[in-house]
C-alpha positions as CSV (number, residue, x, y, z in Angstrom):
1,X,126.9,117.4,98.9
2,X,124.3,118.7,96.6
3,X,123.7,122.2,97.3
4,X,120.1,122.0,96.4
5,X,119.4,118.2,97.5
6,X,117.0,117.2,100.3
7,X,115.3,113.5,101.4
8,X,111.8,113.3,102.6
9,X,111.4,109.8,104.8
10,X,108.4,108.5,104.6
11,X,107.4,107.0,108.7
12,X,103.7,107.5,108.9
13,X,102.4,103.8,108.7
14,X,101.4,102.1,111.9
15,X,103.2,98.6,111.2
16,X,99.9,96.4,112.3
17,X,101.5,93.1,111.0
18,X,104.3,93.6,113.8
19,X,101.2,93.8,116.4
20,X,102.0,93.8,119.4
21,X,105.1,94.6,119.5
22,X,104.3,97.5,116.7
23,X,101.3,100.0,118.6
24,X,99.9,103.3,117.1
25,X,101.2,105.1,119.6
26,X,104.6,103.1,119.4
27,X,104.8,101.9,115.5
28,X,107.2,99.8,113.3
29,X,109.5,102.5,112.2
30,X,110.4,103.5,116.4
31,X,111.1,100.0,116.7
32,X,114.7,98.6,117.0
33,X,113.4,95.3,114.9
34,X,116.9,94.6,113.6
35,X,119.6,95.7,115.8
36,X,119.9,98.7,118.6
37,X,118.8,101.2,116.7
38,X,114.9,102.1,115.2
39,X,113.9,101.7,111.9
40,X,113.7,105.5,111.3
41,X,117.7,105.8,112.8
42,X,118.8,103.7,109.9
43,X,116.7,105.3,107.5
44,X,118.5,108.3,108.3
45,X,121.6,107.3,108.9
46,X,122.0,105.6,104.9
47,X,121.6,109.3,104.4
48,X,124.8,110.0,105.8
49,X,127.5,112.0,103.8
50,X,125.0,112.7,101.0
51,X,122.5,114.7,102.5
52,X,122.7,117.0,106.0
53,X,120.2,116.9,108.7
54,X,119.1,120.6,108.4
55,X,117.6,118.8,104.6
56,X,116.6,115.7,106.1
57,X,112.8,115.5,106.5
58,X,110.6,113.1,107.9
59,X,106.9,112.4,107.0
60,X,104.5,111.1,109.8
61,X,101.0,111.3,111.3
62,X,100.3,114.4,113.2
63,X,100.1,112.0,116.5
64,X,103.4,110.6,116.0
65,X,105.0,113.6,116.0
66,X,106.0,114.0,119.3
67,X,107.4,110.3,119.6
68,X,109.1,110.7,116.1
69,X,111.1,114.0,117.1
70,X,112.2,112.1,120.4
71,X,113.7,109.5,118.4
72,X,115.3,111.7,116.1
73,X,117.5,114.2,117.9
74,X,120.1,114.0,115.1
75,X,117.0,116.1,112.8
76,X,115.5,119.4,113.5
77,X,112.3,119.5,115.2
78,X,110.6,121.6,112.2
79,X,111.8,118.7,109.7
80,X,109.3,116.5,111.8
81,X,106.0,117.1,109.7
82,X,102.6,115.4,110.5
83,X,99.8,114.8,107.9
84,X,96.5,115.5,110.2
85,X,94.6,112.5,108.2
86,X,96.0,109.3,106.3
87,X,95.8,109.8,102.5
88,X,98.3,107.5,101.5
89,X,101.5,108.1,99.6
90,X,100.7,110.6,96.6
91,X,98.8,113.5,99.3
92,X,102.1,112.7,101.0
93,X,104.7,113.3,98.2
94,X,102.8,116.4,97.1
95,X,103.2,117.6,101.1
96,X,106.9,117.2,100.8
97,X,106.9,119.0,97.5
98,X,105.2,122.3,99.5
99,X,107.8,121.9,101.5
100,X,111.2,121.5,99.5
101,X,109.7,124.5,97.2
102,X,109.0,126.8,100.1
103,X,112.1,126.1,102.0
104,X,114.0,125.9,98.1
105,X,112.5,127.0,94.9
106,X,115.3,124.9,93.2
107,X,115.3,121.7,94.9
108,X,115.7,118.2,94.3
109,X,114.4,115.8,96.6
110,X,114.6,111.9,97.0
111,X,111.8,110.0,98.6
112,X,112.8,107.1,101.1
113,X,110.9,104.8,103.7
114,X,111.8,104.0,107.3
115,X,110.5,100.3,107.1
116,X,113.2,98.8,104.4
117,X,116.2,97.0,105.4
118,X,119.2,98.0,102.8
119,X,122.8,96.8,102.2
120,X,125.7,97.8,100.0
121,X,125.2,101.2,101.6
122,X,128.3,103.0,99.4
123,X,126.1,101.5,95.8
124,X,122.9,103.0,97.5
125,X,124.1,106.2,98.1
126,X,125.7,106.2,94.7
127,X,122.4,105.7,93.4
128,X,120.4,108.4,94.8
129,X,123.6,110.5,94.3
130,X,123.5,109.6,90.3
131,X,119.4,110.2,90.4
132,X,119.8,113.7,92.2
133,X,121.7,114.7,89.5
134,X,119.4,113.7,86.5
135,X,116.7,114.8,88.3
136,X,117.9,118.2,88.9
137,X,119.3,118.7,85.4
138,X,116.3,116.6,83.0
139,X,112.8,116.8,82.7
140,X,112.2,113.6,84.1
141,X,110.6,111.7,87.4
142,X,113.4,109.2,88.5
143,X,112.4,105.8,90.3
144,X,114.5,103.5,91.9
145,X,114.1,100.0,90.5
146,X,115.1,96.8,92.3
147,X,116.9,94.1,90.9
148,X,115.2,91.1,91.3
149,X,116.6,87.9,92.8
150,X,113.7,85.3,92.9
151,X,110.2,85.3,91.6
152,X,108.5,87.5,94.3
153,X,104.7,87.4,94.0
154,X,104.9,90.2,97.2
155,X,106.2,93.2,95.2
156,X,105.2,95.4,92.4
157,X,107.4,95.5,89.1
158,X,108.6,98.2,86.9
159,X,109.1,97.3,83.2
160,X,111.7,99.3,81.6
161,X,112.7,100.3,78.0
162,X,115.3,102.1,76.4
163,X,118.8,102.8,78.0
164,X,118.3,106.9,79.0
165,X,122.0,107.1,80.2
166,X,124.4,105.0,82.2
167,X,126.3,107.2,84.8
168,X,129.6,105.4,87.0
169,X,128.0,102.1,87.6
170,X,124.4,102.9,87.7
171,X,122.2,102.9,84.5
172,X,119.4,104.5,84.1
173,X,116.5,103.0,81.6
174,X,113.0,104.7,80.4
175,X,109.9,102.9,82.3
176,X,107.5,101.4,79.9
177,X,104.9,100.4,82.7
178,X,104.5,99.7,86.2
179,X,102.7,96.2,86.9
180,X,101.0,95.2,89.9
181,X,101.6,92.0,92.5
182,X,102.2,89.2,89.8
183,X,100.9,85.9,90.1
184,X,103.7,83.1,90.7
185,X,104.0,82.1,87.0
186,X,104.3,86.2,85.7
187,X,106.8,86.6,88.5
188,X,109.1,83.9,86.9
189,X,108.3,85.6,83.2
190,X,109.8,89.1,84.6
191,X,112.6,87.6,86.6
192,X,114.2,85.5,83.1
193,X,112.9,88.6,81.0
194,X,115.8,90.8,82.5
195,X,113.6,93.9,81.8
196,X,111.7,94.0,84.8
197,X,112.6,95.5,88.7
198,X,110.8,95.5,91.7
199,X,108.9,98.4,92.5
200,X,111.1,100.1,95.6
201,X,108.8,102.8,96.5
202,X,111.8,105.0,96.4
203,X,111.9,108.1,94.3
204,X,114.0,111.3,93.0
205,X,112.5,114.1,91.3
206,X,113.2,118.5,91.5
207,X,110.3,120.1,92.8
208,X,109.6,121.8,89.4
209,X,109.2,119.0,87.3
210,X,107.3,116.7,90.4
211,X,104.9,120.1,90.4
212,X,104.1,120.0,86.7
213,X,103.4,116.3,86.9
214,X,101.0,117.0,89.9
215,X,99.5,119.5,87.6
216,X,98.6,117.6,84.7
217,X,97.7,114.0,85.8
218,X,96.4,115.1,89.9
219,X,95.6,118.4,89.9
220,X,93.6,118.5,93.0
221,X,97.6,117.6,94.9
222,X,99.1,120.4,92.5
223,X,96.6,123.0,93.5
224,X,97.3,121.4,97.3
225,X,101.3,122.8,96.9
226,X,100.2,125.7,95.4
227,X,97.9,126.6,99.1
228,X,100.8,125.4,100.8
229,X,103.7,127.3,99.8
230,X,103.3,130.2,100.9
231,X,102.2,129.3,104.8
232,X,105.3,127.3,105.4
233,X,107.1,127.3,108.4
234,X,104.4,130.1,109.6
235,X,101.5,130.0,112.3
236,X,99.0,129.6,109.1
237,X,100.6,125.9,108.1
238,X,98.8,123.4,110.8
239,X,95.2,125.2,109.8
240,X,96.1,125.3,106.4
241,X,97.3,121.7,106.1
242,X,94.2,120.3,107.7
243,X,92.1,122.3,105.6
244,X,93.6,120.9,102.0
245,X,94.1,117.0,103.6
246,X,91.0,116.4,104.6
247,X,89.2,116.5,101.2
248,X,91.6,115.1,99.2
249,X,90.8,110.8,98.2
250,X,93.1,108.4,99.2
251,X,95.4,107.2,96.6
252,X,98.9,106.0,96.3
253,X,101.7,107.2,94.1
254,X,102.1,104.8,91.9
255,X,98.1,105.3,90.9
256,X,98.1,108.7,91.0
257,X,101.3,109.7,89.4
258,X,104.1,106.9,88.3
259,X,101.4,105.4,85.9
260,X,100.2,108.0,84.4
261,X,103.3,110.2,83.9
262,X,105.3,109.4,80.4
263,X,108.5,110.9,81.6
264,X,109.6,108.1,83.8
265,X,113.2,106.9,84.2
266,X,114.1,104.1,86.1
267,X,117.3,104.1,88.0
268,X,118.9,100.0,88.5
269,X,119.3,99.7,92.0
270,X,121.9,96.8,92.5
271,X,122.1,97.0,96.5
272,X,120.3,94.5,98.4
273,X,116.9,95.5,99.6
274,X,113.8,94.1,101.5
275,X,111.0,95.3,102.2
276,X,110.5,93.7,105.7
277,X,106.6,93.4,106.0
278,X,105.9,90.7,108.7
279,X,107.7,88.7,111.7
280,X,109.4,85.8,109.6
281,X,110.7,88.5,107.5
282,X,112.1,89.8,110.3
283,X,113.4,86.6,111.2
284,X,116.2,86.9,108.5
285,X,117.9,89.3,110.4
286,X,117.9,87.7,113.9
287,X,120.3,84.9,114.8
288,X,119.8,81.7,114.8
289,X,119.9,78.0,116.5
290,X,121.1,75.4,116.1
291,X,117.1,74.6,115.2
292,X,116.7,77.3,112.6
293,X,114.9,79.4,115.6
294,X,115.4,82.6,115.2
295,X,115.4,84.7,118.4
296,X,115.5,87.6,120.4
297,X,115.2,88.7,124.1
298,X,115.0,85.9,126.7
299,X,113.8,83.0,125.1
300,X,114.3,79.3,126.0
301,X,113.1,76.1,123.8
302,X,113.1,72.2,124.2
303,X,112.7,70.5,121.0
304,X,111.4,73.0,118.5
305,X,112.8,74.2,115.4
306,X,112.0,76.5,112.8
307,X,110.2,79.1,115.0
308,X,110.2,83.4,115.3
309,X,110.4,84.4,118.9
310,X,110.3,87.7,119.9
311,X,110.3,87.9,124.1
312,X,110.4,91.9,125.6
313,X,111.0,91.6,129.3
314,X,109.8,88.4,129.9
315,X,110.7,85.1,129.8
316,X,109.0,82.9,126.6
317,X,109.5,79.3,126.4
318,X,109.1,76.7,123.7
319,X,108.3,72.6,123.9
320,X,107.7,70.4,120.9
321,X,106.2,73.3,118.4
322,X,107.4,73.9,115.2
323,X,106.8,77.0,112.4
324,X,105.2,79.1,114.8
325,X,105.7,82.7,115.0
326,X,105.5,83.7,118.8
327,X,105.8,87.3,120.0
328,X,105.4,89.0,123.6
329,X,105.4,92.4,124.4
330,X,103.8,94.8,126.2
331,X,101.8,92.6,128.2
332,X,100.6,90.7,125.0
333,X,101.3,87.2,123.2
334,X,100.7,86.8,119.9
335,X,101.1,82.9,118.7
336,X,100.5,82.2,115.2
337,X,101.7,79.5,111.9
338,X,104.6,81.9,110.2
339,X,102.4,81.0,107.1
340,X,99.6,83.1,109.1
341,X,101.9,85.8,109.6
342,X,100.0,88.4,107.0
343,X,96.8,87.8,109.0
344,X,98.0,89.6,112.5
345,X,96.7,92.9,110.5
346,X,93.2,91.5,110.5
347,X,93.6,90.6,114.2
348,X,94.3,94.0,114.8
349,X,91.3,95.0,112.7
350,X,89.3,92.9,114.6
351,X,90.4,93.7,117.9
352,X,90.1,97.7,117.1
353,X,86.4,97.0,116.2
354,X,85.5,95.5,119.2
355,X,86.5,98.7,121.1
356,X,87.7,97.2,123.8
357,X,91.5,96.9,123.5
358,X,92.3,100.3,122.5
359,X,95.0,100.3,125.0
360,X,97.1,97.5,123.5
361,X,96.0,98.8,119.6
């Protein structure tokens, strides 16, 4: 294990396209979408053998953090750490940098999600093992490119350069650009170009170099870690948090740092990885029918095929339909065309205006 090496999971998103299964008070990443165990457990657990728990922490919102330390007993309860408003990934990056650099002046810290489904665990761990160390030992901000196997139009792309090093079986390239959601036809251009990945969301830098970067291209966050370090782990930290969140704009990484920056490497991630972001997504890792239904909990069907059925503690039953995605829990049945499935977050929207079904929200 790295002697200076922590992870910061990122589980502080709400999950509203997996409504209604997915709740504020009950969201995506304490869900068991894929298996017996949450989203968050499996974030962790790839963690395994590479970094302890005592180094483990886990980003959420301050009114998660009660459910998220109940669901991780495996993680100290002061590893749980709750941003009092949403400001969107760079305020939280910056957080876990005031962290790391209280806790260790010399760390190195890799930046994960709880809402990604990842195979070839041993080639994953390699890669965040390889990016630790050129993180810790070059003056560079590491991100964690994709290999792309189709044209997705759904994920951002990193365009890389030069070849900064090849280490074991994972090479590590100089980022000429991130690129935003590409339309169909650009997609196919970056997939037969070779020189383009998708955009993981996953990053590795040392709290030094991550600080400096803050510094010069979002100083507002960099003068943010300079409040915060020295009132972790004290009494002061909850005030003090609040106090330097609440101003600050919300902005993502990518925008704030990762495009600005000019010292970006990009590691080649060649493990599979999804970023599971609605219901028929989902549907890839459930079994299947005969039908090409894909099912879970107590559902019954009559001549359907090609449907997502999720069924918690009730019976759901199917006659004639086709393409539909069809989800009950809690008391709630959501029925929709799979190739509706993005718009269940603007149900939600539109439900949590009407103020009336706060209770399900």
């Amino acid at each position: 294990m790295f002697e200076h090496a922590f992870a910061v999971v990122l589980a502080g998103g709400y999950g509203e396209r997996f409504w209604p299964a997915s709740t504020v008070r009950h969201p995506k990443q304490l869900l068991t979408l894929l298996g017996e165990r949450t989203m968050l457990e499996l974030a962790v657990d790839r963690l395994d053998g590479l970094i302890p728990p005592e180094r483990v922490l886990v980003l959420t919102s301050v009114d998660l953090v009660a459910a998220t330390i109940e669901a991780s007993p495996m993680l100290p309860a002061a590893n749980i750490i709750g941003e009092p408003v949403r400001r969107d990934t760079a305020a939280a990056v910056a957080l876990a940098c005031a962290v790391v650099k209280a806790r260790d002046p010399e760390g190195v810290f890799c930046i994960v999600t709880a809402d990604h489904v990842i195979g070839d665990l041993e080639l994953f761990r390699q890669t965040l093992a390889q990016g630790l160390t050129v993180a810790a030992t070059d003056d560079v901000l590491v991100t964690i490119g994709i290999t792309p196997t189709w044209p997705s139009t759904a994920f951002g792309y990193v365009e890389a350069g030069e070849v900064f090093g090849t280490f074991g079986p994972i090479t590590f390239r100089r980022v000429t650009r991130f690129v935003e959601k590409p339309d169909a036809a650009t997609a196919t251009r970056y997939l037969e170009s070779g020189d383009f990945s998708w955009n993981s969301g996953m990053f590795v830098w040392s709290v030094s170099v991550l600080h400096r970067a803050f510094d010069d291209h979002a100083p507002e966050l960099g003068a943010m870690i300079d409040a915060l370090v020295p009132v972790v782990d004290t009494e002061r930290f909850d005030a003090a948090l609040a106090a330097q969140f609440e101003p600050l704009r919300r902005i993502s990484i990518d925008y704030a740092l990762m495009e600005r920056a000019s010292n970006i490497v990009m590691a080649k991630g060649g493990f599979a990885w999804d970023d599971v972001g609605s219901w028929p997504e989902v549907a890839e890792y459930l079994p299947r029918d005969d039908h090409g239904n894909a099912c879970r909990g107590s559902v019954e069907v009559i001549d359907a095929s090609d449907n997502v059925v999720i069924s918690e503690g009730h019976l759901t039953a199917l006659i004639g339909v086709e393409g539909l995605v069809v989800v009950q829990a809690a008391g709630v049945t959501l029925v929709c065309p799979k190739d509706r499935a993005q718009d269940v977050k603007e149900m939600v929207m539109k439900l949590r205006e009407t103020g009336e079904w706060d209770s399900i929200l």
